[in-house]
N, C-alpha and C positions, 0 to 999 in steps of 0.2 A: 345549355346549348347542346344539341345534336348534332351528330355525324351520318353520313350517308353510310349505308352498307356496304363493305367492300364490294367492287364487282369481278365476277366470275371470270377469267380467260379460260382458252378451250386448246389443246392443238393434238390433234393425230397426228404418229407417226406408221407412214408402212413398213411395213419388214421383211426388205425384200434382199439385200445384199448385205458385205459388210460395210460399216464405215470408213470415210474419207475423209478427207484434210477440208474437203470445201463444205461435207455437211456439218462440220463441225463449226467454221470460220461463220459460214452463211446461213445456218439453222439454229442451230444448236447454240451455240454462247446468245446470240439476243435473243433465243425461245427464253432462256435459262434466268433471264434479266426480266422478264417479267412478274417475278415472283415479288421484286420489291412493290407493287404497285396493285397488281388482283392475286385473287385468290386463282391459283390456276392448277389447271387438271391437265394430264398429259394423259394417251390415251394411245397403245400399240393396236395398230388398224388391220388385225390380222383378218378380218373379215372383207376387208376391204382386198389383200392379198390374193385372196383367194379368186381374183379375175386372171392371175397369171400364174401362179405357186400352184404346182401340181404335186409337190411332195411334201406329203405329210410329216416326215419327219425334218427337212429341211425348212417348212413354216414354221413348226415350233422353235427350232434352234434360231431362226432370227428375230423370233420374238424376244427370248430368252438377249440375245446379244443386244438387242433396240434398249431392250431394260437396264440391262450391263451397262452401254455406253451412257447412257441418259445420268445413271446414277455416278459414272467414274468423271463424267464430265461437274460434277456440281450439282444434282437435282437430288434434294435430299426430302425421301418421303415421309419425313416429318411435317415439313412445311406445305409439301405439295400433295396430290392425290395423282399416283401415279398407277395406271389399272389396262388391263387388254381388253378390248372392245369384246371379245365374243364374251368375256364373265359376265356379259350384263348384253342377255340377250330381249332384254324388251325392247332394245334400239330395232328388230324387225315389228316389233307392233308398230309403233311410230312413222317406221320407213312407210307402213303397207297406210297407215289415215294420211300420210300427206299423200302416198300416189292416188290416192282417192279423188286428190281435191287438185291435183296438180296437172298441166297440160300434156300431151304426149308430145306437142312443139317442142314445149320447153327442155325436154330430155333430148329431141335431137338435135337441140344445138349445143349439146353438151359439147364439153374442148375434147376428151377423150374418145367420145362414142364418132366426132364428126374426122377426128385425126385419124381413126382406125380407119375409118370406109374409103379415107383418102389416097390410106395404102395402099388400097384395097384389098384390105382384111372385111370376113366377116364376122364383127366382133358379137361376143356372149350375150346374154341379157344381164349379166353383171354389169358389166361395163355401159350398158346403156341404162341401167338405171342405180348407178354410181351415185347421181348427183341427189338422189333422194334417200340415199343411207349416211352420205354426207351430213346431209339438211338435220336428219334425225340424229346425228353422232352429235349434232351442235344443240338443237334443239331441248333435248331430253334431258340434258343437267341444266337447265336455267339460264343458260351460257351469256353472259350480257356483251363480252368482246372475243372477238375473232382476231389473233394476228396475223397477217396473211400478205403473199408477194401480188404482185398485179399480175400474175397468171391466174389466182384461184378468186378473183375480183366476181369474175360470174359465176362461182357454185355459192358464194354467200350471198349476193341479189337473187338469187333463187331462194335462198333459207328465211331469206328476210321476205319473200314474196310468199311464202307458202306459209310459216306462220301466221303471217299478217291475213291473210287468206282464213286461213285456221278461227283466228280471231274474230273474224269478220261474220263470219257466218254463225260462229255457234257461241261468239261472246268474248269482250274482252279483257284478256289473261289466263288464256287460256294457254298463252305459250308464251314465253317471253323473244321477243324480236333482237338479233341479237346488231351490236351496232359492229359496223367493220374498221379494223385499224390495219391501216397498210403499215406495212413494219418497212423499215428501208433494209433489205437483209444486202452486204456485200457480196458482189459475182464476184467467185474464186476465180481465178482463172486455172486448168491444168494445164498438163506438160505441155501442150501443144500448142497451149496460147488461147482457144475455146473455153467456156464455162466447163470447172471441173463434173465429170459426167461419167458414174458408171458405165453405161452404154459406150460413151467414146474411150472408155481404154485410158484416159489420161488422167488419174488420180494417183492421190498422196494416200498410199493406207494409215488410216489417223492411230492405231496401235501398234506398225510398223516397229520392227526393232531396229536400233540405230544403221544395222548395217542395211535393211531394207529400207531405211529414209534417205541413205545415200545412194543406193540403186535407182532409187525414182529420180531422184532429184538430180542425178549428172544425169537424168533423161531429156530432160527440160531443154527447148530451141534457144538458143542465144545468137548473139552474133558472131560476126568474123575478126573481129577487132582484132589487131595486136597485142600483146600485152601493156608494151607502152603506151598505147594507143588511150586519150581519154575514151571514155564512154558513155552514154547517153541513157540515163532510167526508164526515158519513154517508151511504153510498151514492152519493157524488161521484166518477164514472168516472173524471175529468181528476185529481182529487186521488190516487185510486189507481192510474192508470197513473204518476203521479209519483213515487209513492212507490218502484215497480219499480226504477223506474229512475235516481233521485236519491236514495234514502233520506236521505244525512245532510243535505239540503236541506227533507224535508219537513215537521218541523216548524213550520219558519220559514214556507213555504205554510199550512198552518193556521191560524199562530195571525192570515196577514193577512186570511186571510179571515173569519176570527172578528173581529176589528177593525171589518170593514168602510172601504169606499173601495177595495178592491180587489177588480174584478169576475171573474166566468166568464171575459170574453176576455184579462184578465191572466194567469187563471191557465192557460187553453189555450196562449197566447202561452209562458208559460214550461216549459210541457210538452213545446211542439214546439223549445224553446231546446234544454231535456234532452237529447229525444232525438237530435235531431242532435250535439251531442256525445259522446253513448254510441254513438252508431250510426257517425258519422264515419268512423272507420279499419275500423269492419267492413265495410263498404259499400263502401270503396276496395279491400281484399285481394279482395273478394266481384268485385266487376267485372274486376280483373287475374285470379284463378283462372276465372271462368266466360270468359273470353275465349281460356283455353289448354287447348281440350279433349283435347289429344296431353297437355299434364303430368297432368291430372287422371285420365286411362289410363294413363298410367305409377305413378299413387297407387293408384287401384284394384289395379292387376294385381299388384303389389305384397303390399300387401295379399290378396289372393286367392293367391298362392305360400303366403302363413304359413297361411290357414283352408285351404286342399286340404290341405295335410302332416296338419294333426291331422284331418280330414277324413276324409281314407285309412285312417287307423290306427283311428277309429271302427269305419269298416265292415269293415276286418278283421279287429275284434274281432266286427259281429254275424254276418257270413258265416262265420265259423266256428264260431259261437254255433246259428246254426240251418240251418247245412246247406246254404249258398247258395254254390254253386263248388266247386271243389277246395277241400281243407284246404292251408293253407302251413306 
């Protein structure tokens, strides 16, 4: 009897701040759960960075940090292939044959390039042709699934269009099509009650030290209630960041606040209790890795030996697919 090959997952991450409680709840733990099932490659998209990141020294340090958390979070690069997109720069060869074959429509309906003009920013040529560095970041390792929210639903019907494309004209398998899995990933909510959002100012720093988890978190909107007063879960920030993170505890929050005599600051107080117990040991690995930027180069480059090999063999499948080089 035979087995199917395992198949390949893909996910870039950019590196662009530090982390927070909701990339971690909404990213990062189901990115990490994928490993029981494909073979998966994670990939710091610092090329991808460079549409906004103007300091050089400030790109590298979050790349360095994206590696750090990845790895303090659970991602252990024995299992996985864990690597930064510029080490393995033939991802611009690839980028440049699919804009060959790909419309200039289709890049201006990109979500990025059509948000900017809407601001009315006039955005780079990075960012208007995102969607086909993307295509190639998936493309170029063999990539067979994509896990992905229904915002990034149309940069992989693009990937899957322009391979197929690929395919069509110069032969099939010449690229593998990759199929799309929508991940159901959980909207955090931050302080304010809005999806946690660097941009909006209302996150949980996910390394925070306890007294900085308590700072955020008596941030948090609640009601007016009295103390005695029962009170109601529905739409309670503090109740549902509890729940993230303590599930089999959270009943028992419920039903005290339904009770009443136990107010908002008991139950903030026992949020920031949580979380510093979930957060604890991640926080300590998180600080011992981001303090050894020499180990965290040697995980990279690592990793980036295993994506160059299938890398290579990619694009000697399309250079001889469409005429680029000598044949071998």
């Amino acid at each position: 009897m035979t087995t199917s090959p395992v198949k390949t997952s893909l996910t870039g991450i950019k590196p662009t701040a530090e982390p927070h409680l909701g990339n971690y709840l909404g990213a990062i733990r189901p990115a990490l759960q994928l490993v029981e099932r494909y073979r998966s490659f994670y990939f710091v998209a610092d090329y991808h960075a460079l549409t906004t990141v103007r300091d050089p020294s400030a790109l590298r340090a979050h790349s360095w940090t994206v590696a750090a958390t990845w790895l303090a979070c659970g991602l252990d690069p024995s299992e996985t292939v864990l690597f930064r997109q510029s080490d393995v720069p033939l991802v611009f060869e690839l980028a440049w044959v699919l804009g060959c074959v790909a419309a200039t429509g289709q890049l201006e309906r990109g979500h990025a390039y059509k948000d900017a003009l809407a601001r009315g920013e006039a955005p780079n040529a990075g960012v208007f042709c995102y969607p086909l560095l993307m295509a190639a970041d998936i493309l170029l390792y063999d990539t067979n699934v994509v896990p992905i929210g229904a915002d990034q639903k149309q940069h992989l019907e693009l990937t899957r269009d322009l391979a197929a494309r690929i395919n069509h004209l110069y032969g099939d398998g010449v690229l593998v099509v990759p199929e799309i899995v929508t991940s159901d990933h959980p909207t955090v909510p931050g302080l304010d009650g809005h999806k946690m959002s660097k941009s909006r100012g209302n996150t949980i720093p996910l390394f925070a030290s306890a007294k900085g988890l308590k700072k955020a978190v008596f941030r948090i909107k609640t009601g007016s209630e009295a103390l005695e007063e029962p009170k109601s879960t529905d739409g309670s920030i503090v109740y549902e960041l509890f729940r993230h993170v303590a599930p089999a505890e959270a009943p028992e929050m419920e039903r005290k606040l339904a009770a009443g005599g136990y107010g908002w600051g008991h139950a903030k107080q026992d949020l920031v209790d949580a979380l510093e117990a979930y957060l604890r040991e991640k926080r300590r690995r998180y600080e011992a890795l981001r303090e050894d930027e020499d180990a965290l180069e040697r995980i990279l480059a690592g990793g980036a030996e295993v994506a160059s090999a299938i890398a290579r063999a990619t694009m000697s499948r399309v250079r001889e697919a469409t005429g680029i080089g000598l044949a071998r």
